[in-house]
C-alpha positions in Angstrom: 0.0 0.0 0.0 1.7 3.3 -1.0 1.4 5.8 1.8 2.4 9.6 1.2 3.1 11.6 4.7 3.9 15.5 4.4 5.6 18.1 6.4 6.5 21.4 6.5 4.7 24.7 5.1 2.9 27.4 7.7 3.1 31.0 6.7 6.1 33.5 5.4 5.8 37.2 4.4 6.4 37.5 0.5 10.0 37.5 -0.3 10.5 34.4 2.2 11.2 31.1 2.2 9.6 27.6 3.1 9.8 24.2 2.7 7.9 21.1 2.3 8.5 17.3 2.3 6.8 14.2 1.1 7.9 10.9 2.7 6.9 8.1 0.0 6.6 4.5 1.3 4.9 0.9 -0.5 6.5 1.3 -3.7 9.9 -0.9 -3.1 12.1 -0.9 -5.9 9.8 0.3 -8.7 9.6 3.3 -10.3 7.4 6.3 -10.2 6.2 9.7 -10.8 6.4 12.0 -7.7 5.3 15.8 -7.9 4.1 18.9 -5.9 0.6 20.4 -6.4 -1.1 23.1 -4.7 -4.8 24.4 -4.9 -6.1 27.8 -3.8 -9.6 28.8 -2.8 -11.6 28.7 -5.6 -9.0 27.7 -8.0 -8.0 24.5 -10.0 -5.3 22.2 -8.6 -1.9 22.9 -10.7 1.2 21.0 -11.2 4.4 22.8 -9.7 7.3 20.6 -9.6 7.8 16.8 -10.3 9.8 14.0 -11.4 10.2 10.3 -12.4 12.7 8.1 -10.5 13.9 6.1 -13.8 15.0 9.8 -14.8 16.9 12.0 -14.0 16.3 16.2 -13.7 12.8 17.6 -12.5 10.2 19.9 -13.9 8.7 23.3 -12.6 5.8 25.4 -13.2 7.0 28.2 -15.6 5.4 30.4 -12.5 7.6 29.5 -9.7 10.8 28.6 -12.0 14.0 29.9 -10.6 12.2 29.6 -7.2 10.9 26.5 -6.4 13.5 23.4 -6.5 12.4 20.0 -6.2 15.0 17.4 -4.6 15.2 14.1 -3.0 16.8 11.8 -0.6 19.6 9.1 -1.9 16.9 6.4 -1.8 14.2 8.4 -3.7 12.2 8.3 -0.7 11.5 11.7 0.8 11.5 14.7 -1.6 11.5 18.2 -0.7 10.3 21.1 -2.3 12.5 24.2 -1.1 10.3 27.8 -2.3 12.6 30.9 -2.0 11.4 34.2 -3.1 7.5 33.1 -2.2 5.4 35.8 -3.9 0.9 35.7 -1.8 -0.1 34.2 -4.8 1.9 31.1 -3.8 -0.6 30.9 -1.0 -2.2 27.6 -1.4 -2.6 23.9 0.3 0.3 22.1 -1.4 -0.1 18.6 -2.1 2.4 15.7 -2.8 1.4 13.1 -5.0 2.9 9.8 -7.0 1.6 7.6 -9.7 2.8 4.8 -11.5 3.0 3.8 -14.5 4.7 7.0 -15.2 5.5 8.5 -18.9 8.1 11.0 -17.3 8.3 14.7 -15.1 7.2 16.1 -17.4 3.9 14.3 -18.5 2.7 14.1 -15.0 3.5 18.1 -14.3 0.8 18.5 -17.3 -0.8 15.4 -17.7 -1.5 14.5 -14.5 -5.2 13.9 -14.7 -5.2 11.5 -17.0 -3.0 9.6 -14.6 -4.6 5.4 -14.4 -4.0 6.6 -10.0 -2.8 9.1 -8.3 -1.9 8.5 -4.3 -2.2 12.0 -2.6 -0.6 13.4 0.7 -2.5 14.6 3.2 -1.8 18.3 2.4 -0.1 21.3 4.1 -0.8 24.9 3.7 1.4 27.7 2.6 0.5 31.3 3.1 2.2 34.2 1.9 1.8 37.7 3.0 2.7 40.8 1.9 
């Protein structure tokens, strides 16, 4: 059973940083999709940041590029999402997620929802003020 267990976020003023973390567990040696989405009030969930462990490099939103780095642990099972320069629109519940099969970062940054499943964290918010 894959389990998805987040950590981190709470509230910055805009030009801060915070971090988030996803520990991944139930997926033993295979390979997956992992990513970072986030969902404000009243808006669509979005893609920002993801990858596939049979590949190297990650993906990010065009709005939070050259801000927002995705990373991982040596085992490929905790990633962290480190947000520098956090503008209020940031401000969101930021969700980790992983699917498998996978057809690569950047399918699932875009392509998510047409994903066979999707395992989701439990969420944790991020609010910016200015």
């Amino acid at each position: 059973q894959v389990q998805l267990v987040e950590s981190g976020g709470g509230s910055v003023l805009a030009g801060g940083a915070l971090s988030v973390s996803c520990t991944v567990s139930g997926y033993g040696s295979r390979r997956f999709c992992m990513g970072w989405f986030r969902q404000a009030p009243g808006k669509e969930r979005e893609g920002v940041a993801t990858l596939y462990t049979g590949e190297s490099g990650t993906r990010v939103a065009d709005s939070v590029k050259g801000r927002f780095t995705l990373s991982h642990d040596g085992a490929k099972t905790t990633f962290y999402l480190q947000m520098n320069s956090l503008k209020p629109e940031d401000s969101a519940m930021y969700y980790c997620a992983t699917t498998t099969p996978c057809a690569g970062g950047a399918w699932f940054l875009y392509s998510w929802k047409g994903a066979n499943s999707l395992n989701w964290g439990q969420g944790t918010q991020v609010t910016v003020s200015s």
